[in-house]
GUVEXDREN-717799 format. One record per atom (N, C-alpha, C): y, x, z; residue in three letters. Coordinates in steps of 0.001 Angstrom, whole numbers, padded with zeros to 6 digits, always signed. Layout:
YXZala;...
//
This chain:
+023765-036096+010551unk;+022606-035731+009744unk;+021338-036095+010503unk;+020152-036705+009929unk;+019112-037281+010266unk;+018314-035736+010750unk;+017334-036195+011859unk;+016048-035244+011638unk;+015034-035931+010759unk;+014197-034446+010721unk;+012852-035158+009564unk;+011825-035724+011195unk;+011039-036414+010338unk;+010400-037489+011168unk;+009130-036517+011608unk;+008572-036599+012962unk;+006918-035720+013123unk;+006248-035822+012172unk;+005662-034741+011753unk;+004563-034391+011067unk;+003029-035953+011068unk;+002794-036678+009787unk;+002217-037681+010054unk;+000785-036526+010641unk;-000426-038008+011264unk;-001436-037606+011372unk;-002443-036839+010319unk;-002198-037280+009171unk;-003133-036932+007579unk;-002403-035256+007667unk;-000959-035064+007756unk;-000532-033722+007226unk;-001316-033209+008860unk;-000951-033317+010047unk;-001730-032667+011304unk;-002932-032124+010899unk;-003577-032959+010356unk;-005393-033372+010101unk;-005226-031884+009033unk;-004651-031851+008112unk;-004654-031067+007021unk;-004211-029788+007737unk;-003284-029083+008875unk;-002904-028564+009348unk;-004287-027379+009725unk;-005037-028759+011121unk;-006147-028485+011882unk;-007257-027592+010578unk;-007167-028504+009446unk;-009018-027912+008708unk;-008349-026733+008225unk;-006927-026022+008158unk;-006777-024619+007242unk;-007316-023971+008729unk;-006918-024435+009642unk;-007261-023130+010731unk;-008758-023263+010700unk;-009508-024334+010947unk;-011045-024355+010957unk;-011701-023463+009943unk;-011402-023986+008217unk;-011474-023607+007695unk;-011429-021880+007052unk;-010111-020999+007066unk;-009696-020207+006936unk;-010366-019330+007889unk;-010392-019914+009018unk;-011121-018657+010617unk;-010031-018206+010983unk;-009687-016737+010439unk;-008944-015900+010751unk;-007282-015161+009683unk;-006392-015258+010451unk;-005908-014822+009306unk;-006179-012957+008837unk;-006146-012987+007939unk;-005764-011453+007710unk;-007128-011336+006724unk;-007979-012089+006401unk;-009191-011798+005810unk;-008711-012351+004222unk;-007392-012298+003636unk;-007054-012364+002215unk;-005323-011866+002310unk;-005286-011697+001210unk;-003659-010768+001283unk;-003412-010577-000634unk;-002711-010172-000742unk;-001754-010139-001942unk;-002289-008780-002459unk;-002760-007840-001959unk;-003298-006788-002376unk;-004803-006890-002587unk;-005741-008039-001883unk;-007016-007943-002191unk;-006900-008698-003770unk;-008422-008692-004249unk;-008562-009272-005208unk;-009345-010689-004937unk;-008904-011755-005797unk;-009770-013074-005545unk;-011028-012871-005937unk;-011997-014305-005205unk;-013337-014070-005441unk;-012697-014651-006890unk;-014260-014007-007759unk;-014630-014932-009422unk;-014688-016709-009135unk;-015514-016932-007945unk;-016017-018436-008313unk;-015210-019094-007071unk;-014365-020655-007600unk;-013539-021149-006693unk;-014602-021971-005881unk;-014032-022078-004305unk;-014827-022314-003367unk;-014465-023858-003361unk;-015533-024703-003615unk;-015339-026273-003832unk;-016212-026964-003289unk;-016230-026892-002199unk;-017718-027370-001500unk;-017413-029638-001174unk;-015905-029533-001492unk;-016344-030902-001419unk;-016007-031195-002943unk;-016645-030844-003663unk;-016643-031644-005033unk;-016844-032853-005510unk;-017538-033289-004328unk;-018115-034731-005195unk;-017512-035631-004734unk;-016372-035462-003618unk;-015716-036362-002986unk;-014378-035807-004152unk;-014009-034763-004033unk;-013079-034215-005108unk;-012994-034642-006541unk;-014362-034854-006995unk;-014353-035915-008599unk;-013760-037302-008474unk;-014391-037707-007510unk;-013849-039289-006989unk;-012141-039646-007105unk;-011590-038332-006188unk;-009962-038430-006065unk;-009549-038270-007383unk;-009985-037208-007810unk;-009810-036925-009309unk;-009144-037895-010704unk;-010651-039263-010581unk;-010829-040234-011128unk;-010013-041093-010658unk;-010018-041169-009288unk;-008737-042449-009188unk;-007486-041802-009152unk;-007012-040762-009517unk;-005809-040296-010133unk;-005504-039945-011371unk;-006743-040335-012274unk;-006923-040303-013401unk;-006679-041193-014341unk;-007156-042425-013353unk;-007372-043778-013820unk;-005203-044260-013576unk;-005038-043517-012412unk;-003397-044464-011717unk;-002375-043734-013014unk;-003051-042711-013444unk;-002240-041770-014431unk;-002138-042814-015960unk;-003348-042838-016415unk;-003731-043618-017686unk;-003035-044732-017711unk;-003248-045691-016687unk;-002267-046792-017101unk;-000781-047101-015807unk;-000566-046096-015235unk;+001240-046251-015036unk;+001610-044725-015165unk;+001588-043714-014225unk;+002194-042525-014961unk;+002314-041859-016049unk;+000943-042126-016787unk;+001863-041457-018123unk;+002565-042612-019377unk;+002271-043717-019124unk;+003339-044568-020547unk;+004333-044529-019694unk;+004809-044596-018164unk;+006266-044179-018361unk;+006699-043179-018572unk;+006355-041756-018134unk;+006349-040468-018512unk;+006820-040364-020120unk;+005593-041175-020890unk;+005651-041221-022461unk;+007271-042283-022811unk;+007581-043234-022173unk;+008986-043795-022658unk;+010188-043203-022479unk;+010173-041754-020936unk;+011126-041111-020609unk;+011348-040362-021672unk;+010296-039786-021641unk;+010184-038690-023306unk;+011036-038813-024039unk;+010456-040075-024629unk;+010792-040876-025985unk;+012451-041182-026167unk;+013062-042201-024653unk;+014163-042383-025031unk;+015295-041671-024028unk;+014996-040023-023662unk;+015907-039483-022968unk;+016242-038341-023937unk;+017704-038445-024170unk;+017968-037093-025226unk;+017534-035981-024435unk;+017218-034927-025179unk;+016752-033521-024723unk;+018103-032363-023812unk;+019489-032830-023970unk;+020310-031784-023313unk;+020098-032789-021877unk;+020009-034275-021787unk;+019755-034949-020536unk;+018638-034473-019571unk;+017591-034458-020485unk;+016105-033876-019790unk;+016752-032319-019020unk;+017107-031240-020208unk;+017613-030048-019377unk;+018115-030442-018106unk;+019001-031189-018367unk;+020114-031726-016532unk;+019441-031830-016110unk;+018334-032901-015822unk;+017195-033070-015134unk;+016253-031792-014186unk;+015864-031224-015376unk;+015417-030110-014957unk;+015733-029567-013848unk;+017253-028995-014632unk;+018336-027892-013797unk;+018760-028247-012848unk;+018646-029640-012620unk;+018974-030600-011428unk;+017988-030525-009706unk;+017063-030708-010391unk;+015515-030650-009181unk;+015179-029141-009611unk;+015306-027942-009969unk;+015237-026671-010155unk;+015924-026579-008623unk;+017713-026727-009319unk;+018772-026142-008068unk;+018124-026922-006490unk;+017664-028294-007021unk;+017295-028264-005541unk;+016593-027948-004373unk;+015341-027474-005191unk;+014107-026560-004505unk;+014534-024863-004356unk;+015725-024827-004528unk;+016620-023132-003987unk;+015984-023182-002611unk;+016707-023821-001599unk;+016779-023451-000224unk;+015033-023286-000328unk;+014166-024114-000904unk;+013140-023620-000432unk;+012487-022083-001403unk;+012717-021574-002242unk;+012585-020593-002532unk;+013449-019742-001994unk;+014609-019451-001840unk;+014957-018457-000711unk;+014510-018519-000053unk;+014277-019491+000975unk;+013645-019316+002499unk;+012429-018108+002130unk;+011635-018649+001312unk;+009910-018067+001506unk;+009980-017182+000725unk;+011024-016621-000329unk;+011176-015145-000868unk;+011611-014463+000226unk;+012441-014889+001374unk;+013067-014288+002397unk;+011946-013929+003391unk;+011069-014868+003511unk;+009876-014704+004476unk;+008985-014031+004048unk;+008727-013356+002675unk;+007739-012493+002364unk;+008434-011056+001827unk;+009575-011143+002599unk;+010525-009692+002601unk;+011138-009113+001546unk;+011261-010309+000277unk;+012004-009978-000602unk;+013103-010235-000981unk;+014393-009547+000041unk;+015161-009442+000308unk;+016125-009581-000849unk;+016092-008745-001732unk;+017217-008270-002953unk;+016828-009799-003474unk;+015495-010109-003794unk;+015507-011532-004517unk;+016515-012273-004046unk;+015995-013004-002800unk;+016429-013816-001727unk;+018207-013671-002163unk;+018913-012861-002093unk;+020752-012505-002252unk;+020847-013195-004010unk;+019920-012878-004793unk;+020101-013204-005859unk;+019864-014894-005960unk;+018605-015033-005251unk;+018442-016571-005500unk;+019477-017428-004600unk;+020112-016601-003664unk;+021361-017074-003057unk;+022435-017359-003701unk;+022773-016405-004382unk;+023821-016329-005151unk;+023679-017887-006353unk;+022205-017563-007087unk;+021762-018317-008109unk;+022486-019820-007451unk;+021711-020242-006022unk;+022225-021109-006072unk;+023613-021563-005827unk;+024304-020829-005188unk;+025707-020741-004943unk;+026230-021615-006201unk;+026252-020610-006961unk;+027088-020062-009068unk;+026303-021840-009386unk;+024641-022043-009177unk;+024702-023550-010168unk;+024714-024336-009030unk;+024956-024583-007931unk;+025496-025819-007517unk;+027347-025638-007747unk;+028144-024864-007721unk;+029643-024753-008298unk;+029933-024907-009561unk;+029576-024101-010155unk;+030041-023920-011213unk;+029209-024720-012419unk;+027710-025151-011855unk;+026865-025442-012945unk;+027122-026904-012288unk;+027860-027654-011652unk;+027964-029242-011252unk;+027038-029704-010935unk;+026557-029295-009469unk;+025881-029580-009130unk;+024113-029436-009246unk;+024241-028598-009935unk;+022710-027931-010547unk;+022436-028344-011817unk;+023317-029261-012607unk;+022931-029934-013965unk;+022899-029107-014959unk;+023760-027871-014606unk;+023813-026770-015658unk;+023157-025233-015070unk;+022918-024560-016125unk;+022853-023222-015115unk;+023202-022045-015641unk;+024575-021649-015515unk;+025305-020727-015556unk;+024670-019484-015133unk;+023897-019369-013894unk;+023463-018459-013065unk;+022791-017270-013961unk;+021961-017954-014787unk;+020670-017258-015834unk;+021426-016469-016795unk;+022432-016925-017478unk;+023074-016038-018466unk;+023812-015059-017613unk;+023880-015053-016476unk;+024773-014253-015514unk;+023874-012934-014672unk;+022698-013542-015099unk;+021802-012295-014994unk;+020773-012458-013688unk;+020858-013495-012701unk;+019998-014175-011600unk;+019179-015312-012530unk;+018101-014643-012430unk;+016946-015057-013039unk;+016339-016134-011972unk;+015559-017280-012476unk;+015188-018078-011679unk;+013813-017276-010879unk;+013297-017642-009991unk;+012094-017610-009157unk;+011225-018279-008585unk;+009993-018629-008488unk;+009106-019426-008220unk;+008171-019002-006860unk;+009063-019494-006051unk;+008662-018870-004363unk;+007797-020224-003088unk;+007343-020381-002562unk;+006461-021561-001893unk;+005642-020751-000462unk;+005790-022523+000242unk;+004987-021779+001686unk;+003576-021362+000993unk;+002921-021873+000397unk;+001484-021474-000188unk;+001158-019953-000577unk;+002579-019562-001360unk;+002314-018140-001551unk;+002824-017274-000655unk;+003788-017831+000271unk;+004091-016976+001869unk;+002777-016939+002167unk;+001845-017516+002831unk;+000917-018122+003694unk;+000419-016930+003297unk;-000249-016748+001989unk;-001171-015433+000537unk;-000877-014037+001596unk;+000825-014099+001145unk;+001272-013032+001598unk;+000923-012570+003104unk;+001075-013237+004007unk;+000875-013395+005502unk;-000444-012635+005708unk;-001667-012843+004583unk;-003290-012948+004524unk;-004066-013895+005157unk;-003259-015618+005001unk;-003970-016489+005145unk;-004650-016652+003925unk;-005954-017156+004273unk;-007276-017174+003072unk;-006529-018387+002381unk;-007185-018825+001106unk;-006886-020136+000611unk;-007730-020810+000824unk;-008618-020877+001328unk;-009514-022054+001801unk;-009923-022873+000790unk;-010985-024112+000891unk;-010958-024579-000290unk;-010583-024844-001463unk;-010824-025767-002347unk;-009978-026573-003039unk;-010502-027840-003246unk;-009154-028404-002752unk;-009085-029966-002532unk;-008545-030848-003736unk;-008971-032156-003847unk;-007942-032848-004938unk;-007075-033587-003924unk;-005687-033927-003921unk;-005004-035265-003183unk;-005092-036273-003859unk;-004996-037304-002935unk;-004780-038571-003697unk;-002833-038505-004103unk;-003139-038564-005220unk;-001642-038579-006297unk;-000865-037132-006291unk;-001400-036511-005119unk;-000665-035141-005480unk;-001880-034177-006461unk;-003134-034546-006595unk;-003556-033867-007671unk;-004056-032369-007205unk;-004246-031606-007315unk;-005295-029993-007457unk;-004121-029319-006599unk;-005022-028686-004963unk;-004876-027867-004370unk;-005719-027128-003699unk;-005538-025575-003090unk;-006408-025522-002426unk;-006074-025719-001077unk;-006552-025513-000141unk;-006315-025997+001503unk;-004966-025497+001499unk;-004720-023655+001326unk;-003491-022975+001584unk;-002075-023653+001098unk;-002771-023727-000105unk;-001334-024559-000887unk;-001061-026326-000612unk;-001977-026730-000188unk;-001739-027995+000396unk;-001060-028220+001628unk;-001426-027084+002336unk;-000516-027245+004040unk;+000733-026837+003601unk;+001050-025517+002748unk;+002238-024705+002404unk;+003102-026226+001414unk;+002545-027337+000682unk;+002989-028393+000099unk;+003366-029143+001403unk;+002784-029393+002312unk;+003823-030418+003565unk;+004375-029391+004172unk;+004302-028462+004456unk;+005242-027331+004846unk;+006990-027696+004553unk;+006834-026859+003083unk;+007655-026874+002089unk;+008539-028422+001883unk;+007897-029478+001832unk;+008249-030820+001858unk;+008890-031323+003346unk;+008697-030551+004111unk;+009372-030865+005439unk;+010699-030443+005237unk;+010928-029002+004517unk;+011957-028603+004555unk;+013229-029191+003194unk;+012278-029443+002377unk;+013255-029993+001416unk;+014208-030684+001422unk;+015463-030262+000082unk;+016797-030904+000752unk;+016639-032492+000957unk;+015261-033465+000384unk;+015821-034873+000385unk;+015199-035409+001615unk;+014563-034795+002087unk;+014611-035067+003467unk;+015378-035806+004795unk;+016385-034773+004181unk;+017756-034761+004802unk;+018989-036048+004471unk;+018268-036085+003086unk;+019184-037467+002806unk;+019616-038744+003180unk;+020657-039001+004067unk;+020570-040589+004776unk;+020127-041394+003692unk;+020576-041682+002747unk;+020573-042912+001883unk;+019140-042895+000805unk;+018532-043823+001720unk;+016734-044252+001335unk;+017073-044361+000042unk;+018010-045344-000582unk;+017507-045888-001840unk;+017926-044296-002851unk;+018833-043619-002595unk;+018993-042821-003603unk;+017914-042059-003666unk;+017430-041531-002417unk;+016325-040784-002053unk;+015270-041265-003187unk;+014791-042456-002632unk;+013981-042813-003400unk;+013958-043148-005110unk;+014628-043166-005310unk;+015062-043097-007186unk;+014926-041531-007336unk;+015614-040423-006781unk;+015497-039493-006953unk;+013739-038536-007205unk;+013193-039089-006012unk;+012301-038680-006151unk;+011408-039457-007396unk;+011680-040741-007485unk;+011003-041102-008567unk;+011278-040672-009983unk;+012587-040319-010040unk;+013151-039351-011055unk;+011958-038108-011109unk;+011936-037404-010153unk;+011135-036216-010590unk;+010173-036338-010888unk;+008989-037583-010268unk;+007785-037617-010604unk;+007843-037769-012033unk;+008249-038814-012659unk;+008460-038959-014257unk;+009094-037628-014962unk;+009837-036997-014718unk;+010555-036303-015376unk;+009035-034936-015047unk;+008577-034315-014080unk;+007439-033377-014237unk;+006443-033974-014900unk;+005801-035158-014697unk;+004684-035758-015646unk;+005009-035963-017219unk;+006378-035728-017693unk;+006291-035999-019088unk;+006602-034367-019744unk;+006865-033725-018939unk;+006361-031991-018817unk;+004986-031842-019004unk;+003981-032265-018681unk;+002896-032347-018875unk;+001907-033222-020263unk;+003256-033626-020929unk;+002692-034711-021879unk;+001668-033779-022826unk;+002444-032739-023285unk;+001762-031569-024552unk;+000565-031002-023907unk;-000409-031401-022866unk;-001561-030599-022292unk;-002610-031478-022241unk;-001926-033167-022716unk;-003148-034138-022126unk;-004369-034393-023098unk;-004121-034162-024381unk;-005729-033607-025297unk;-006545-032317-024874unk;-005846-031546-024684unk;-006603-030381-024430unk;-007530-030465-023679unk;-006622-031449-022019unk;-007267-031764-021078unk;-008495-032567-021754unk;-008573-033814-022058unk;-009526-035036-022588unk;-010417-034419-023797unk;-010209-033150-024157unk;-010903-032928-025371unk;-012465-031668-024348unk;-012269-031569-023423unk;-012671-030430-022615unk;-014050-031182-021984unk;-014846-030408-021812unk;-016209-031008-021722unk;-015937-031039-020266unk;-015397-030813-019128unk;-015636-031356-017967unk;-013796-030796-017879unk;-012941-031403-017743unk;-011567-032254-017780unk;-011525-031206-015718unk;-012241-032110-014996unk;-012505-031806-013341unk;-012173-030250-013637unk;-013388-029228-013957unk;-013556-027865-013974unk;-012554-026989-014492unk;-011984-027927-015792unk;-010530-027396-016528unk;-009293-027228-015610unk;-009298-027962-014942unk;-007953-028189-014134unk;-007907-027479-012942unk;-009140-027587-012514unk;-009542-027065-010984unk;-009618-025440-011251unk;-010145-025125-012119unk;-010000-023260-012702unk;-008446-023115-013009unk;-008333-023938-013974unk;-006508-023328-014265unk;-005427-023567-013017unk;-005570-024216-012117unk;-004945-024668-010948unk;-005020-023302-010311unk;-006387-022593-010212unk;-006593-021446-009101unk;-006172-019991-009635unk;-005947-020563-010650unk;-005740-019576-011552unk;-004167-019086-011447unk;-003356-020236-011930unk;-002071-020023-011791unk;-001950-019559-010810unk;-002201-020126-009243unk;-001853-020081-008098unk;-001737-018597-007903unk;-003045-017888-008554unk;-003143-016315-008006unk;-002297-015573-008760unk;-001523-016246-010397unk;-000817-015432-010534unk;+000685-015548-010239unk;+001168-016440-009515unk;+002186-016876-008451unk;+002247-016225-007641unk;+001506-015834-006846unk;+001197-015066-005288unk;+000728-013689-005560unk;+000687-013139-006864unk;+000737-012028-007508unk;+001936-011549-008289unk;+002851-012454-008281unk;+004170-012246-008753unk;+004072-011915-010404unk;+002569-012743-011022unk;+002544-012397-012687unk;+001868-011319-012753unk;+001173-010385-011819unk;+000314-009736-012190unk;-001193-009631-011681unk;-001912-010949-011339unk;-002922-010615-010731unk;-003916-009910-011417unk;-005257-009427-010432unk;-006284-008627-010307unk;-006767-008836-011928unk;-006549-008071-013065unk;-006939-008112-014359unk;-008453-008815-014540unk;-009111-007913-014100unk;-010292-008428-013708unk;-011307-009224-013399unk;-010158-010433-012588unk;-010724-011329-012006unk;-010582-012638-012368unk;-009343-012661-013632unk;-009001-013887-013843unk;-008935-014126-015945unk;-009426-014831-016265unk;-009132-015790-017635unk;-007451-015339-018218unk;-007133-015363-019284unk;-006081-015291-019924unk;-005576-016330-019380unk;-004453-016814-018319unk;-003846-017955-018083unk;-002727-018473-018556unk;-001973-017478-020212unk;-001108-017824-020239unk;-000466-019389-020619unk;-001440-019893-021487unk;-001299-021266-022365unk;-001035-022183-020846unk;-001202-021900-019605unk;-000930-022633-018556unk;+000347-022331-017592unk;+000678-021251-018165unk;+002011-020438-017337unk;+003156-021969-017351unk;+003233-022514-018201unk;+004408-023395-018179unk;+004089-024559-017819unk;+002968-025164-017959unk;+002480-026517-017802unk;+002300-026584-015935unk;+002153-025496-015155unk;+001627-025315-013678unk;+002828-025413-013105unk;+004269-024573-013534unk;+005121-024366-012515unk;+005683-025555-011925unk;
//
């Protein structure tokens, strides 16, 4: 079995600005409430990324996205799904395990046990009618938990709307993932290109809403921070503090 390769310089670099950034840990936590207004101080470099992921979207990610759609039957798409679901287990146990939620963690153990056996390999998922409910666990919302701040919010180039926290907790998380581990480049690589298409045509039913929205940037960048807090709130954040997010509950995960 391969190791994963050092951490490049860009993820280091990204490493260094949460600590600059953030200061200290312990000055945000799962029990405080978020500020109202998201902290975006590089915006105008952030529109830029935006646009040229806007532009790489318009003419190659979404008409293939739109042909997967089109000519993949719908019990195939499920496989799909249930497929890259089962495989991001190890990383949701891990970080349900690391934010001490133990009873989860046995269940999402189990979960994956029951659909990599019995569900062939994750294509099916037996687990859910069996009463282990799926879970949506990440270094980003460990980090929350820990009371690392979230620090900005950044756009990536092709990875799209994060804030600092969830961007380090994204190469985090990606270090550990099972394809990592995979000797064989070329499958690797189909695989992953599998998912990019298969999540972007998940996204097909949101792209008027998006384009119909008087600033598209502000839409995404609010509902992005939005979800995030009610992730790391486990579905119930600070009433108070946040927009009705449900019309985004499915389009984010």
């Amino acid at each position: 079995m391969s190791k994963p390769a050092i951490l490049p310089p860009a993820v280091t670099l990204l490493l260094f600005s949460l600590i600059v950034v953030s200061g200290t840990v312990g000055c945000a936590s799962k029990s405080e409430k978020a500020p109202e207004s998201v902290s975006d101080p590089f915006e105008p470099v952030n529109r830029v990324t935006y646009q040229v992921n806007r532009t790489a979207d318009k003419y190659l990610l979404r008409p293939v996205a739109k042909a997967y759609d089109f000519i993949t039957p719908r019990p195939a798409k499920t496989g799909v799904k249930n497929f890259f679901s089962n495989l991001e287990s190890p990383i949701i146990i891990l970080n349900g395990l690391l934010q001490g939620k133990f009873l989860q963690g046995i269940s999402d153990i189990g979960r994956f046990i029951t659909n990599s056996t019995l569900g062939i390999g994750g294509l099916f998922d037996p687990a859910t009618p069996m009463g282990m409910r799926i879970h949506d666990e990440d270094l980003g919302q460990t980090m929350a938990a820990w009371g690392v701040a979230r620090g900005p919010y950044i756009v990536l180039p092709l990875f799209g709307p994060r804030t600092m926290r969830s961007a380090v907790g994204l190469a985090g998380d990606g270090y550990i993932h099972p394809l990592i581990w995979m000797n064989n480049s070329s499958v690797k690589s189909k695989l992953r290109g599998l998912y990019i298409i298969h999540e972007r045509s998940m996204l097909l039913g949101i792209d008027q809403h998006i384009s119909e929205a008087y600033d598209p940037y502000a839409l995404l960048r609010d509902a992005y921070v939005q979800r995030r807090e009610y992730l790391i709130h486990d579905g119930n954040p600070p009433e108070d503090e946040f927009l009705d997010d449900s019309e985004f509950e499915d389009e984010f995960e």
